[in-house]
TORZAPA-715765 format. One line per 3 residues: their letters; for each residue x, y, z of C-alpha. Coordinates in steps of 0.25 Angstrom, whole numbers, plus 5000, padded with zeros to 4 digits. Layout:
N
A) X,Y,Z ~ ...
// end
This chain:
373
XXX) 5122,5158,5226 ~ 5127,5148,5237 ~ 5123,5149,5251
XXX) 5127,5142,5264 ~ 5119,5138,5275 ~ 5122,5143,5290
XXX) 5138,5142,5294 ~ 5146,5151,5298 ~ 5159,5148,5293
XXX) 5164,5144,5278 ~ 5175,5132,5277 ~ 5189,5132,5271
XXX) 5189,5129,5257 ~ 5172,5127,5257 ~ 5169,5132,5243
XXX) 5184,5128,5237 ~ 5185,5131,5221 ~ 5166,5130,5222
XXX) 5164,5133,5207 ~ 5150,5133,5211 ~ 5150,5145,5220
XXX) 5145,5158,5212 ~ 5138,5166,5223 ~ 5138,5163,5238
XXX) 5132,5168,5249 ~ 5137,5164,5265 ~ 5128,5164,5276
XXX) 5129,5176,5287 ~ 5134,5163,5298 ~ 5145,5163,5289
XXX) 5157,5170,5298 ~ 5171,5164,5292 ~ 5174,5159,5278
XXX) 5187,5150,5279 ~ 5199,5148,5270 ~ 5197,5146,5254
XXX) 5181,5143,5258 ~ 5179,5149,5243 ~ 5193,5149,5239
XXX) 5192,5144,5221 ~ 5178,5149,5219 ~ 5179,5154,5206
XXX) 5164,5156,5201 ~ 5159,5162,5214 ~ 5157,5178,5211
XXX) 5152,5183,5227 ~ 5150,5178,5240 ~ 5142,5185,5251
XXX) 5149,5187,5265 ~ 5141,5188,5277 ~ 5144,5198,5286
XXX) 5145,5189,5298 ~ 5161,5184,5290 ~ 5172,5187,5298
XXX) 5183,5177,5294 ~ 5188,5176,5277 ~ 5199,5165,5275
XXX) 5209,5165,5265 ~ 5208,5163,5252 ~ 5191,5163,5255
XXX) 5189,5168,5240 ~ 5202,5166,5234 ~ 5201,5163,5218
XXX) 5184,5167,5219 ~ 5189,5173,5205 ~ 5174,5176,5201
XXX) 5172,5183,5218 ~ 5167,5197,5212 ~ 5164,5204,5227
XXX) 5165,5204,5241 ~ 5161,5210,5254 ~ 5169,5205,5266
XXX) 5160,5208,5280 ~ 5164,5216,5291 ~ 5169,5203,5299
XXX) 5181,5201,5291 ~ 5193,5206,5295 ~ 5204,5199,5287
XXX) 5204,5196,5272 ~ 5215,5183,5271 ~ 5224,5179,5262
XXX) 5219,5176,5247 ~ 5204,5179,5252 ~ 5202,5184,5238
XXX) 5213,5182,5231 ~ 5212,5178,5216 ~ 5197,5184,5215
XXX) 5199,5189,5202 ~ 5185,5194,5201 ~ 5184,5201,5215
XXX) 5181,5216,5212 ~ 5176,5222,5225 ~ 5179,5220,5239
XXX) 5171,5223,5250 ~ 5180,5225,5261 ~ 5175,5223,5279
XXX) 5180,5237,5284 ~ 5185,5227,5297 ~ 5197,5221,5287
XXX) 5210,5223,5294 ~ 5217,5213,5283 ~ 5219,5209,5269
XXX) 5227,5197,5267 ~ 5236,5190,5257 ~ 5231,5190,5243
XXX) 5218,5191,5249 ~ 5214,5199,5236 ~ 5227,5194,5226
XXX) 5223,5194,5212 ~ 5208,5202,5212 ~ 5210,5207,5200
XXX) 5196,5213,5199 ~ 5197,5221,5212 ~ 5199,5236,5208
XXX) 5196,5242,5221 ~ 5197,5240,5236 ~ 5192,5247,5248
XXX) 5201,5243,5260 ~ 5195,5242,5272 ~ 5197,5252,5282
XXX) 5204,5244,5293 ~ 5213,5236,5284 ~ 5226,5235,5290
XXX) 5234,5225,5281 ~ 5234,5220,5266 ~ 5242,5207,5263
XXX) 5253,5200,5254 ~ 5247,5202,5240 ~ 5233,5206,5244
XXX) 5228,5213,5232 ~ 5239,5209,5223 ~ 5235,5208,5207
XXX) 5223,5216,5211 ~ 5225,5220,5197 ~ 5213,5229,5196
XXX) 5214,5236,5210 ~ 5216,5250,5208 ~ 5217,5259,5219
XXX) 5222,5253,5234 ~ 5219,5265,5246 ~ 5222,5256,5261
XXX) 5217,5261,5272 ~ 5226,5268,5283 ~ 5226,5256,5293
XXX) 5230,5247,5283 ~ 5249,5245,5289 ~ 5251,5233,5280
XXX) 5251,5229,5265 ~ 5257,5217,5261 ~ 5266,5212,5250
XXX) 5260,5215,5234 ~ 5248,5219,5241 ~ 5244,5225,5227
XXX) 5254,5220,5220 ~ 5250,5218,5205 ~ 5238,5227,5206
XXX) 5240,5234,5191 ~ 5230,5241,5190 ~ 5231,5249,5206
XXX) 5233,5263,5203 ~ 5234,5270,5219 ~ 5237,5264,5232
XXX) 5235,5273,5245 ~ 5241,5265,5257 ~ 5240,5267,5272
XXX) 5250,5275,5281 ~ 5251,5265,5289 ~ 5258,5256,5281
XXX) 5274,5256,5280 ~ 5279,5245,5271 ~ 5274,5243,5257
XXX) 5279,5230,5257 ~ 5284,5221,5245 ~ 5276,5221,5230
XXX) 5265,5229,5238 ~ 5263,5237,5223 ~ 5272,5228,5214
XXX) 5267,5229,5200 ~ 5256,5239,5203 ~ 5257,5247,5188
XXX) 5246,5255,5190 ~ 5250,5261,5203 ~ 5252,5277,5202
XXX) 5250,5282,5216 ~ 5253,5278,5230 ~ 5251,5283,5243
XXX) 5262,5278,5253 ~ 5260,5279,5268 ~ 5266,5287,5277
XXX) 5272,5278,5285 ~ 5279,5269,5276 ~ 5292,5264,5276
XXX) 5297,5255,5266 ~ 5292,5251,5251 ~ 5296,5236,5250
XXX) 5301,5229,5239 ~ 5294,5231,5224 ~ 5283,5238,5233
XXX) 5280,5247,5220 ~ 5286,5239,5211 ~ 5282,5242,5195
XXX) 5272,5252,5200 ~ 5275,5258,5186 ~ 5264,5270,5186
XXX) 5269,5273,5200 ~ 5272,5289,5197 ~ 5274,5294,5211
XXX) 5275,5290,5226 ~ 5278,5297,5238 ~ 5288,5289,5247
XXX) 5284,5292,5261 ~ 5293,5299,5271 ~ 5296,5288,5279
XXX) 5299,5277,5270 ~ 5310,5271,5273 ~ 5314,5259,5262
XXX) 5311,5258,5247 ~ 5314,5241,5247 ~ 5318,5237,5233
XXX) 5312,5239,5218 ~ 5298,5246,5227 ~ 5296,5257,5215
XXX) 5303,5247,5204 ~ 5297,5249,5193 ~ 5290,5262,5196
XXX) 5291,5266,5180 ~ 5283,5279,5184 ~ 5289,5283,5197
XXX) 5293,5299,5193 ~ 5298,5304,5207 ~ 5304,5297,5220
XXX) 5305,5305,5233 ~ 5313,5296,5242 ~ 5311,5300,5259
XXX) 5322,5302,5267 ~ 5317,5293,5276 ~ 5323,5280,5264
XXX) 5334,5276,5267 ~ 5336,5264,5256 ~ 5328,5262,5243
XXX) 5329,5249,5239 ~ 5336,5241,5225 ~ 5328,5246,5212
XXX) 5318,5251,5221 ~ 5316,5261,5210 ~ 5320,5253,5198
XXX) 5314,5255,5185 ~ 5306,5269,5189 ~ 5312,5274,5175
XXX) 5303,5287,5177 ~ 5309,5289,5193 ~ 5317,5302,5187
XXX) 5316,5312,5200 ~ 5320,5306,5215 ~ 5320,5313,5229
XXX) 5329,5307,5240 ~ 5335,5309,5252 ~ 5351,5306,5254
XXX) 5349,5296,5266 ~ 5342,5286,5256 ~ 5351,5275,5250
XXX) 5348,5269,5238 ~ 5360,5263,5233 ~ 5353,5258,5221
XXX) 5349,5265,5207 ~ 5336,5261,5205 ~ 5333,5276,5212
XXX) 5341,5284,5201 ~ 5338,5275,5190 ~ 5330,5284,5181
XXX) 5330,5296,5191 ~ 5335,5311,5184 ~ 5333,5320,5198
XXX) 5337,5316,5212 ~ 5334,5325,5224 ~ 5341,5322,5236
XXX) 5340,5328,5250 ~ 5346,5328,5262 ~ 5343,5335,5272
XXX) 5333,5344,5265 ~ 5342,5348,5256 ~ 5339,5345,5241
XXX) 5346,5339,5229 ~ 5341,5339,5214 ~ 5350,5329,5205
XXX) 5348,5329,5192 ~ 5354,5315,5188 ~ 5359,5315,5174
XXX) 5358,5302,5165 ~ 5358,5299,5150 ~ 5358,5283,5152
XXX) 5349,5280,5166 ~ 5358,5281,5179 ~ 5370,5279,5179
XXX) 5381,5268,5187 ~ 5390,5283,5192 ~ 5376,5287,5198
XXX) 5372,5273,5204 ~ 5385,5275,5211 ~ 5384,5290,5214
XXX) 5370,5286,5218 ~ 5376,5276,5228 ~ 5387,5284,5234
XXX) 5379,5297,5237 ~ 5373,5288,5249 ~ 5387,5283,5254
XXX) 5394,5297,5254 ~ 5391,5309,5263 ~ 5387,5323,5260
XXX) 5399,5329,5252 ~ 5397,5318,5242 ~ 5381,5319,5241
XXX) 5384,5334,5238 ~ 5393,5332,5226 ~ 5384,5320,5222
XXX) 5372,5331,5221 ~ 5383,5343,5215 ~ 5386,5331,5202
XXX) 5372,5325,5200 ~ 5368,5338,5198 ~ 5376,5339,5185
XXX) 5374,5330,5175 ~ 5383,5332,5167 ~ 5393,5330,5174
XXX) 5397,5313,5176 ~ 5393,5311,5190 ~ 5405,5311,5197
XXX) 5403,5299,5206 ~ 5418,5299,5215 ~ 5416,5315,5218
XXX) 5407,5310,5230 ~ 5419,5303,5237 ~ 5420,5310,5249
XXX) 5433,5304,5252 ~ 5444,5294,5248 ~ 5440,5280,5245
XXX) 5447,5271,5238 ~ 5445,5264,5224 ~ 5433,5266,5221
XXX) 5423,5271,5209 ~ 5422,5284,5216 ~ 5437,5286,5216
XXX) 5439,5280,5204 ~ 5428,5292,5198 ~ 5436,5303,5203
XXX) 5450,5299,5198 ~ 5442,5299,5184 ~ 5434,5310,5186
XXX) 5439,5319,5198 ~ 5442,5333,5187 ~ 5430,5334,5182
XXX) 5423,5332,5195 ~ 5432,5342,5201 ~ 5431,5352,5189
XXX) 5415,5351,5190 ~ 5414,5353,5207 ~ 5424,5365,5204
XXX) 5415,5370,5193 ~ 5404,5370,5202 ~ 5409,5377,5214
XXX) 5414,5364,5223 ~ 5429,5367,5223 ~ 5429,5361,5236
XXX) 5423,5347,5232 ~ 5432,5348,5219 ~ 5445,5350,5227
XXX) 5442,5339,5236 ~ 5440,5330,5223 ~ 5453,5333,5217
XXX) 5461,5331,5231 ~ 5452,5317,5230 ~ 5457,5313,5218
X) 5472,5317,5218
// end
């Protein structure tokens, strides 16, 4: 064990790449330790912190790959970027209850640390913090916590639950992105958008509850989502992004609301029941397919959100059929010129007619035929 003698501050880059260093004990005088002051010790496996610290600089014990344990004292406030980052054998942290922040990659690639007790007063998590925490399995942040950053625990394979705080309302970019293991999430309340690939390849993901006040669904956020079985979309959406729901091939029952675009198919990829709503009244579409969905849906899909009500109604009265072919121009709801739409009814107008007859909508039929004389 190495010992200092009286100082109160340890330099930047001191101890740099010291394979010497295998225990070390600080003396109480010591308030700050600067910059990468142990930055490359690789044999050193614990160090004592006197409870007078108040000041950590980055990268202090960045790549200490032998670092088993540490206990941060009540003084310090901030952990800064790569503090511990690449401390492979780092398996428990002790953390001041007077932390406000975790920084950047403070902890990237501690792939030993399984568990980690957030300290009560966190209020932000950086870029990557936690990211190929491979062994992490259980993340709960406390309530003050308003901001996690990019792939914050990213990569982390083996992380099973993550409970996040109310009080955040983004989940920014890769915040989960390869997360396997992830079954069950708890989203705040206030939450507004799910970024890019936020959820991306989440594959044990089976359910999550989209808050009522969510408001954007970025691109590819649940790509990947293989176990994903059930989708509730809140009114409150107003665009799902491009393949935000790609590859979910067990996404087979969705709930939406009308006033949600989603001009993609990543949605109604694999889905076989559709509830839509509007204005408290409820729709069940049972979607027929024999070979995944198909391009008249994509466009039917597509249409039902530029078209007003009389066409969302006869859009509901077809999909509930399937076997009948989905009769994509019966949702004109008035002349247009040369089109798909119009070129669909001129092929297919009698039979579209003869079924809305069948089925009671003689006005609708009627109003066809004189469409298509």
């Amino acid at each position: 064990m190495i010992y200092l003698k009286q100082i109160d501050k340890v330099s930047a880059w001191e101890f740099y790449q010291n394979r010497d260093i295998i225990s070390f004990s600080l003396p109480e005088t010591v308030q700050q330790i600067e910059h990468h002051a142990f930055y490359n010790c690789r044999e050193m496996e614990n160090i004592f912190l006197p409870a007078f610290v108040a000041h950590l600089g980055n990268g202090v014990f960045m790549n200490c790959i032998r670092l088993q344990e540490i206990t941060l004292p009540e003084q310090i406030s901030e952990i800064k970027t790569d503090a511990f980052a690449g401390c492979f054998s780092l398996g428990l942290v002790e953390f001041s209850e007077n932390i406000t922040s975790i920084g950047d990659r403070s902890f990237y690639r501690c792939t030993n640390l399984s568990r980690v007790a957030f300290p009560s007063l966190l209020e932000k998590i950086g870029n990557s913090a936690f990211e190929h925490c491979s062994q992490l399995k259980s993340v709960k942040l406390p309530e003050t916590v308003t901001n996690i950053g990019s792939r914050a625990f990213a990569e982390c394979w083996n992380l099973g639950t993550a409970r996040l705080s109310s009080n955040i309302t983004i989940i920014k970019k890769w915040t989960f992105y390869n997360c396997w293991s992830l079954h069950a999430v708890k989203l705040p309340k206030e939450l507004t958008e799910i970024s890019e690939e936020a959820f991306f390849n989440c594959a044990s993901l089976k359910k999550i509850v989209l808050p009522k006040r969510l408001k954007k669904i970025r691109k590819r956020a649940f790509m990947g989502c293989g176990s994903l079985e059930k989708i509730y979309i809140p009114a409150s959406v107003r665009k799902i992004g491009e393949d935000a729901f790609a590859c979910c091939k067990n996404l087979h029952e969705i709930k939406m609301h009308d006033t949600t675009q989603c001009i993609n198919s990543s949605l109604l990829e694999h889905a076989k029941i559709l509830h839509l709503v509007k204005h408290h009244k409820h729709v069940r579409i049972e979607i027929c397919r024999e070979h995944g969905i198909t391009q008249e849906e994509k466009l039917l899909f597509r249409f039902w959100h530029e078209k007003n009500n009389f066409s969302r109604t006869i859009f509901f009265q077809q999909m509930q059929k399937p076997e009948y072919k989905i009769p994509i121009a019966i949702l004109m709801a008035e002349e247009q010129e040369e089109s798909v739409f119009k070129n669909y009814i001129q092929t297919n107008f009698k039979q579209v007619a003869q079924f809305l007859f069948r089925h009671g909508d003689e006005e609708n039929s009627a109003r066809l035929l004189t469409m298509c004389r």
